[in-house]
C-alpha positions as CSV (number, residue, x, y, z in Angstrom):
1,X,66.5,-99.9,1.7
2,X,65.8,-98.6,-1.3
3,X,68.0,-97.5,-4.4
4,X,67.9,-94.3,-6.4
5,X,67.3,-94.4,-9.5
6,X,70.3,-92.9,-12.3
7,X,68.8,-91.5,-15.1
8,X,70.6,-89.4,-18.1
9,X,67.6,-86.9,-18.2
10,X,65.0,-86.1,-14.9
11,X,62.4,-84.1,-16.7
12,X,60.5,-87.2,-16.5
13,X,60.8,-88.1,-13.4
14,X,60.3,-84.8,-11.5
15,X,56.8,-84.8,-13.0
16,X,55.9,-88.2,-12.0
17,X,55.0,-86.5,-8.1
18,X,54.2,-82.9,-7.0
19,X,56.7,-83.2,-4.4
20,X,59.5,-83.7,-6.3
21,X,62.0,-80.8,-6.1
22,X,65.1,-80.4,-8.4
23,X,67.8,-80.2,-6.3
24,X,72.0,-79.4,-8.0
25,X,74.4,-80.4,-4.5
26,X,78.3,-79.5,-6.4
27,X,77.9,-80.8,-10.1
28,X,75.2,-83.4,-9.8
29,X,71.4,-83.2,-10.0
30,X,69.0,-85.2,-8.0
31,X,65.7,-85.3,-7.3
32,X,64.6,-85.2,-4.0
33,X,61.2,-86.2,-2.6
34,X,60.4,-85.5,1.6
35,X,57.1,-87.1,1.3
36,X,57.7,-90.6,-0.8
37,X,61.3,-91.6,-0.9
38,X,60.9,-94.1,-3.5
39,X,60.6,-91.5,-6.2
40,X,64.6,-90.4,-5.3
41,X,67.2,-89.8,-8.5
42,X,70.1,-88.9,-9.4
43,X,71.3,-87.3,-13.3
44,X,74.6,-89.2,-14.4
């Protein structure tokens, strides 16, 4: 099973795959990705 990654900032990361979507469920940000999994994260 794999982890998700905790960043402080996601701009990176939701460029690193055109299927990453921005995603804000109550007060915390992830990044959610349907087609690879591994690319998964959460803002701190």
């Amino acid at each position: 099973m794999m982890r998700m990654k905790l960043r402080g900032s996601l701009k990176f990361l939701k460029s690193r795959h055109s299927a990453n979507v921005v995603v804000k469920r109550g007060k915390k940000v992830f990044i959610v990705n349907k087609l690879k999994p591994k690319y998964k994260a959460r803002q701190r």
